[in-house]
C-alpha positions as CSV (number, residue, x, y, z in Angstrom):
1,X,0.0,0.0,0.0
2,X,3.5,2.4,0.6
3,X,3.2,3.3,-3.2
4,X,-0.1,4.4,-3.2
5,X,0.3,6.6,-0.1
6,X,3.2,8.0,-2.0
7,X,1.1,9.2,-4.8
8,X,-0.8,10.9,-2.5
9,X,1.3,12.2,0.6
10,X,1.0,15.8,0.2
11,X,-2.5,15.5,-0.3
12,X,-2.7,12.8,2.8
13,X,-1.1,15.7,5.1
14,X,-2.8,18.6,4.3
15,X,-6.4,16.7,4.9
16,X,-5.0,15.6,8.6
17,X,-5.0,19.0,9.6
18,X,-8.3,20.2,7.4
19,X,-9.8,17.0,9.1
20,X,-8.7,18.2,12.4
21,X,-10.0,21.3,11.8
22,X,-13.1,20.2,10.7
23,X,-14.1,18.8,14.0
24,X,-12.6,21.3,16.6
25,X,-15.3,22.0,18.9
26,X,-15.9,25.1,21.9
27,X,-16.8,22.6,24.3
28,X,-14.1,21.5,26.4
29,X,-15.4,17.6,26.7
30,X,-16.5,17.2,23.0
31,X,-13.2,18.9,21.6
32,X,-11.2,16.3,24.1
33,X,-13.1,13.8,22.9
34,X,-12.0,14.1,19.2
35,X,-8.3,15.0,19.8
36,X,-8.4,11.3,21.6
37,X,-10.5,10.4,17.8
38,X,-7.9,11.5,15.7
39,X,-4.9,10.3,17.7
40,X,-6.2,6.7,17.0
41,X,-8.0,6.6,13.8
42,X,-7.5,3.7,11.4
43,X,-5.4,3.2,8.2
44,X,-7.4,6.2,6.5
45,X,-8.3,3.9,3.6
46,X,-11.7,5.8,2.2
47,X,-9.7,9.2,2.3
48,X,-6.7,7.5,0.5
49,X,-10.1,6.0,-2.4
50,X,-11.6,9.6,-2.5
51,X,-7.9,11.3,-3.4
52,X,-6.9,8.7,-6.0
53,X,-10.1,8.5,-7.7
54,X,-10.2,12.4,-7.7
55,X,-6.6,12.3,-9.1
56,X,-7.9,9.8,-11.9
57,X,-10.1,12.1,-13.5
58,X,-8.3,15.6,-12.6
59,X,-6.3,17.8,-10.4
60,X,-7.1,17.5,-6.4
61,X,-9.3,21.0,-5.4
62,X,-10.8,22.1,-2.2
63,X,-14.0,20.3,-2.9
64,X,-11.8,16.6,-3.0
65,X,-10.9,17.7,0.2
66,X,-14.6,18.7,1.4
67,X,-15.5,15.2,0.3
68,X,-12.6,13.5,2.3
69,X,-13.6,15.1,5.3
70,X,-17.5,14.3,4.8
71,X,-16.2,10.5,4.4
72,X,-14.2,10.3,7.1
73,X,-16.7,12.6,9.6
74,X,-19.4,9.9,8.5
75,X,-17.5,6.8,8.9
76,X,-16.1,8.0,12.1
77,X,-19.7,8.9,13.5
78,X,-20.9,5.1,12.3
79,X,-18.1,3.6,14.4
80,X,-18.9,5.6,17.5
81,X,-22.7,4.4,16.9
82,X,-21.6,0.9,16.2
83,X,-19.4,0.6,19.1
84,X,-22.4,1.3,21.1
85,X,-25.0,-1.2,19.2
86,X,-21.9,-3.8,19.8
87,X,-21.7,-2.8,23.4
88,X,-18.0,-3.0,22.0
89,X,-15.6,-1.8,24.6
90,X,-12.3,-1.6,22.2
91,X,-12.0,0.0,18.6
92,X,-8.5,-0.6,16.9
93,X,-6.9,-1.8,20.2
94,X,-8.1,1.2,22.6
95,X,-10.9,1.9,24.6
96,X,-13.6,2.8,22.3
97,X,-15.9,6.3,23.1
98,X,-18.7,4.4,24.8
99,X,-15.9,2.4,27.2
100,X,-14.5,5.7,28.7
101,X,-17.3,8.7,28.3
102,X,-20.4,5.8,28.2
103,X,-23.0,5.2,25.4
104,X,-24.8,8.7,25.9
105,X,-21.9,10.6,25.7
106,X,-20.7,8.1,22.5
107,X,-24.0,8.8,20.5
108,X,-23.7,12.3,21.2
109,X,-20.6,12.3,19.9
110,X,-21.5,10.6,17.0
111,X,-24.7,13.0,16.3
112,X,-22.2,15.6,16.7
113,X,-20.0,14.0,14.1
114,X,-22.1,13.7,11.6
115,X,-23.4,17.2,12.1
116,X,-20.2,18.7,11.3
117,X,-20.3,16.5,7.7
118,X,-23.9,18.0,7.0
119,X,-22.2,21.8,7.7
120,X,-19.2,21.4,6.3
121,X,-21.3,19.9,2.4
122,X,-24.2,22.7,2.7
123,X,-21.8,25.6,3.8
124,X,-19.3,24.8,0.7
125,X,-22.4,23.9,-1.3
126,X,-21.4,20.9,-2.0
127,X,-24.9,18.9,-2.5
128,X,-23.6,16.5,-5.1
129,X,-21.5,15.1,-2.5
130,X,-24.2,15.2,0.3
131,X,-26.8,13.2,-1.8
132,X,-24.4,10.6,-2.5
133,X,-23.0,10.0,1.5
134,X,-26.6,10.5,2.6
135,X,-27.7,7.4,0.6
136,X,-24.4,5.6,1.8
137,X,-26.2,6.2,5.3
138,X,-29.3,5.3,4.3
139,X,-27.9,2.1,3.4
140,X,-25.5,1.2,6.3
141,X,-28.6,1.9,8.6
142,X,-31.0,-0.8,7.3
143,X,-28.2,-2.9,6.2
144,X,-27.2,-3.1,9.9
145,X,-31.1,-3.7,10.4
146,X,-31.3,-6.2,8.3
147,X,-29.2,-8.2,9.6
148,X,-30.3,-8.0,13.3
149,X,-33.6,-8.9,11.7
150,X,-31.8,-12.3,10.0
151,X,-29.2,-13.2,13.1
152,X,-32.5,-14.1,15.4
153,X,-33.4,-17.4,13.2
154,X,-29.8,-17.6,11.6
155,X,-31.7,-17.8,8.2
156,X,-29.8,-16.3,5.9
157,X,-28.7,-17.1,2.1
158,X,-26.3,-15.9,-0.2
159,X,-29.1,-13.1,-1.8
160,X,-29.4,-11.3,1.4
161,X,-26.1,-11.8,2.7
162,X,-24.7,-9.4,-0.3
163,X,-27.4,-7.2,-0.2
164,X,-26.2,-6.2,4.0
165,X,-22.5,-6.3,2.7
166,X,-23.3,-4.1,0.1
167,X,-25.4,-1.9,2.4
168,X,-23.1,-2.3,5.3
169,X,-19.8,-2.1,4.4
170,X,-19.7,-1.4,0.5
171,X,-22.0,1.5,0.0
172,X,-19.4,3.8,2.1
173,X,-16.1,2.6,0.0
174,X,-18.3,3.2,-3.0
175,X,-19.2,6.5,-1.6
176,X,-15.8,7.3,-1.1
177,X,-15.1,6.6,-4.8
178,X,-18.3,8.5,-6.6
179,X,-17.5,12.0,-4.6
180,X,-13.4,11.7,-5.7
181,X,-14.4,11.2,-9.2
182,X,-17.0,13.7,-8.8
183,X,-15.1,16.1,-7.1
184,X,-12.6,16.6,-10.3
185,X,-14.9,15.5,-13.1
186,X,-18.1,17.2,-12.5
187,X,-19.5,13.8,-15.0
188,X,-22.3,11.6,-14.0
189,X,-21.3,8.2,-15.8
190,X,-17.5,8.8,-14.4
191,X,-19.0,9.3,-10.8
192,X,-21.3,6.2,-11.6
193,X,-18.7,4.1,-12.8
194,X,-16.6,4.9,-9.7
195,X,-19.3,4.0,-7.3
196,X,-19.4,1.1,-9.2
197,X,-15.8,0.2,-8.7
198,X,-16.0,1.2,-5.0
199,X,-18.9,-1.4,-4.6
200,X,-17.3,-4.4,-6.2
201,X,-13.7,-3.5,-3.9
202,X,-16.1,-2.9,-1.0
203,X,-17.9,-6.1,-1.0
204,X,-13.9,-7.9,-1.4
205,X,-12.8,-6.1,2.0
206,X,-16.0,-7.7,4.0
207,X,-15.6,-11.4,2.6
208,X,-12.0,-10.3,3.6
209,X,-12.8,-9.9,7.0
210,X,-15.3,-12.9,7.0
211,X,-12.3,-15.1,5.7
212,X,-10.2,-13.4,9.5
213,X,-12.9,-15.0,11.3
214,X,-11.6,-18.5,10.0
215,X,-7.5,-18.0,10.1
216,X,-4.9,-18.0,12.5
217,X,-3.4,-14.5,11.3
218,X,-3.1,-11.9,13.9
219,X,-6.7,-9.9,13.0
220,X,-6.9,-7.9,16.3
221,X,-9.7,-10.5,17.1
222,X,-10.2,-13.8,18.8
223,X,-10.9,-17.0,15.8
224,X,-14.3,-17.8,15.7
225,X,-15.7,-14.1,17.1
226,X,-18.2,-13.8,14.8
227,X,-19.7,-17.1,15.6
228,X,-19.6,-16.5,19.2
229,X,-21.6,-12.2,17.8
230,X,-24.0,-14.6,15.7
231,X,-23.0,-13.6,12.4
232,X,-23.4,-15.5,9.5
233,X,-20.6,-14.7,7.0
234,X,-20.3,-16.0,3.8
235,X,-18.3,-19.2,4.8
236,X,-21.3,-20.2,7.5
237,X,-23.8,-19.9,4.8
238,X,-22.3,-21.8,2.5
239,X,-21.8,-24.8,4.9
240,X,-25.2,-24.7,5.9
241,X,-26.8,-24.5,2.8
242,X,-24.3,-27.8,1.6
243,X,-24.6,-30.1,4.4
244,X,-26.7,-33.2,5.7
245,X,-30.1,-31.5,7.2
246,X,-29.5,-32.8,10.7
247,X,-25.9,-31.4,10.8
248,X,-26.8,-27.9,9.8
249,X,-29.5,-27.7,12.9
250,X,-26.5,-29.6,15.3
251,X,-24.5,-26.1,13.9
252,X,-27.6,-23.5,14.5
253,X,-28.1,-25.0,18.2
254,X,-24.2,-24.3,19.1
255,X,-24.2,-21.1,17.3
256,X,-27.8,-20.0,19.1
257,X,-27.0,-21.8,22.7
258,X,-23.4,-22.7,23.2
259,X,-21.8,-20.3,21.0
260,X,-19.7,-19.3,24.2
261,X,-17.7,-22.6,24.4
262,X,-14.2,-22.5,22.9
263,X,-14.8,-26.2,22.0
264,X,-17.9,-25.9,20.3
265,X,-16.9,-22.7,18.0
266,X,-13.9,-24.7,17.2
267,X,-15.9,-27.6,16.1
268,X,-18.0,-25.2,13.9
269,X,-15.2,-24.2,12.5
270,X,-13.9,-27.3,11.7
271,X,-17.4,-28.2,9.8
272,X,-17.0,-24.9,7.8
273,X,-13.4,-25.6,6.6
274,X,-14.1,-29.7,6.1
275,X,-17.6,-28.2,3.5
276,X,-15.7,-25.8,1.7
277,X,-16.7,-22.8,3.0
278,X,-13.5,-21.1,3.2
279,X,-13.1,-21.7,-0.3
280,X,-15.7,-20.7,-1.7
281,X,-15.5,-17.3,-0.2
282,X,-11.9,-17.1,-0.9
283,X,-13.3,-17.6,-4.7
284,X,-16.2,-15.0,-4.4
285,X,-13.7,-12.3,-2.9
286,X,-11.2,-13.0,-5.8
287,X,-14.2,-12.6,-8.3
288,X,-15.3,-9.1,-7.0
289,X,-11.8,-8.3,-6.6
290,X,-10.8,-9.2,-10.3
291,X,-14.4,-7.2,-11.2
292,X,-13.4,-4.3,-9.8
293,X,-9.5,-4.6,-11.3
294,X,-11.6,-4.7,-14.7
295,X,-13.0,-1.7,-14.3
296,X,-10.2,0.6,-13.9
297,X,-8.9,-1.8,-17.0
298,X,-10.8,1.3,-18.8
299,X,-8.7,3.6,-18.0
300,X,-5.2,4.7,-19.4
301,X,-2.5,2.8,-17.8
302,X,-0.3,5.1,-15.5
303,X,0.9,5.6,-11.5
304,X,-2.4,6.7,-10.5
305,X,-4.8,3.6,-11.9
306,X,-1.9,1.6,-10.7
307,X,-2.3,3.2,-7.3
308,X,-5.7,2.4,-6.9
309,X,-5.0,-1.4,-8.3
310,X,-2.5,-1.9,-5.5
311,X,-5.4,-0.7,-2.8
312,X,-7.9,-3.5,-4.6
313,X,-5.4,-5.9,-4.0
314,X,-4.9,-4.7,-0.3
315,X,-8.1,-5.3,0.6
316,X,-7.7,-9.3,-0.3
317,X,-4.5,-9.9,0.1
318,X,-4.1,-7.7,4.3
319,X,-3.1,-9.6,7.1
320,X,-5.4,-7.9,9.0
């Protein structure tokens, strides 16, 4: 990933302190609060999508930089909320909000978040960019629903597994890619095209981190934690739709009652890895990941589409 952050390490630094910026608040908690935010935030990946794809269609302007922030403000504000839904205590190895300030204060903080994205799109006038994160919220609030809905039965197939992933996790990544392009280009079908591309990558990451659930790597999580949270990933959901009928309920009862027991999720995961599952999600992420390769096979070969071919390739081939 060190060659795409080279492409775009001026552009990288100068958003780190427009992003700090961005969130400064006059009250003393709230602007503590986010200084303790940015000290820990991730691996900036959507930032890093919005300023390549921006840079594939023209020069990097004020309003790429608008959109970074919006993308980051949002996805930051989703994590607060979801650390509270999770009743997660940790978020990238350190207390999460809700752990040290408590779920009111975390949701505040996370209103407050996202209330800075809406100002900082409507003061610039950026609406183009607005309408197209405000759908990617849309869509990461009843993806989440949906799939509280599906976890209580554990009934779940392939169709509706995609359409939370793409919901969930996708539809910001392929945010992040329709307000770059947009942001330089000005073009509808470019923009559309991008989102496209930011979809297919998108759905990759998440079978990614499905495929964590299943490995020994060092993920930052326990093997077997999304059994014990009641998730079906794609791996799961392929076992139980391709074994014996009395084996896939002996697989829902652990999952339901007993999913708690190291010796039980470790069964389960043998049954997964003995049916294929792995596999076959290894096979589904390569697809999307080869789909979304194809599209920027459109454009003109050069550092930039290569760039954002090497950040593809991250999302399949990181250890964590």
């Amino acid at each position: 990933m060190q060659f795409s952050k080279n492409l775009i390490a001026t552009e990288l630094a100068t958003f780190e302190d427009k992003f700090a910026d961005s969130v400064k608040s006059q009250a003393p908690l709230l602007d503590r609060i986010m200084k303790y935010i940015i000290k820990r935030k991730g691996k900036q990946l959507r930032p890093m999508f919005v300023f390549l794809s921006a840079k594939l269609h023209g020069e990097v302007n004020e309003s790429t930089y608008r959109a970074a922030a919006l993308v980051e403000l949002l996805h930051t504000a989703t994590l607060v909320h979801d650390d509270v839904v999770d009743e997660s205590l940790e978020r990238r190895g350190f207390l999460s909000i809700n752990a040290l300030w408590k779920n009111k204060i975390a949701v505040l903080v996370g209103d407050y978040l996202l209330s800075k994205g809406l100002l900082l799109s409507t003061g610039a006038g950026d609406f183009k960019h607005l309408d197209i994160l405000s759908h990617a919220v849309k869509q990461m609030s009843e993806g989440e629903l949906l799939q509280i809905e599906k976890a209580r039965n554990l009934n779940l197939n392939e169709e509706i597994y995609f359409e939370i992933i793409r919901s969930k996790t996708a539809s910001l990544l392929s945010s992040a890619c329709a307000v770059g392009a947009w942001s330089t280009s000005k073009d509808e079908a470019l923009t559309a095209r991008m989102k496209l591309f930011g979809e297919k990558t998108g759905v990759a990451f998440q079978i990614k981190d499905d495929l964590f659930d299943y490995g020994n790597d060092d993920v930052g999580k326990p093997t077997g934690n999304d059994l014990k949270e009641k998730k079906l990933t794609l791996p799961l959901i392929f076992t139980l739709n391709n074994i014996p009928k009395s084996e896939k309920q002996k697989i829902i009862y652990i999952i339901k009652n007993q999913n708690k027991e190291p010796d039980k999720i470790k069964y389960v995961l043998q049954k997964v890895t003995d049916a294929g599952g792995i596999s076959y999600a290894n096979k589904k992420m390569i697809q999307y990941r080869d789909e979304a390769l194809e599209i920027l096979s459109q454009y003109p070969d050069g550092d930039i589409r290569r760039g954002l071919e090497e950040l593809v390739r991250y999302t399949t081939d990181r250890k964590y």
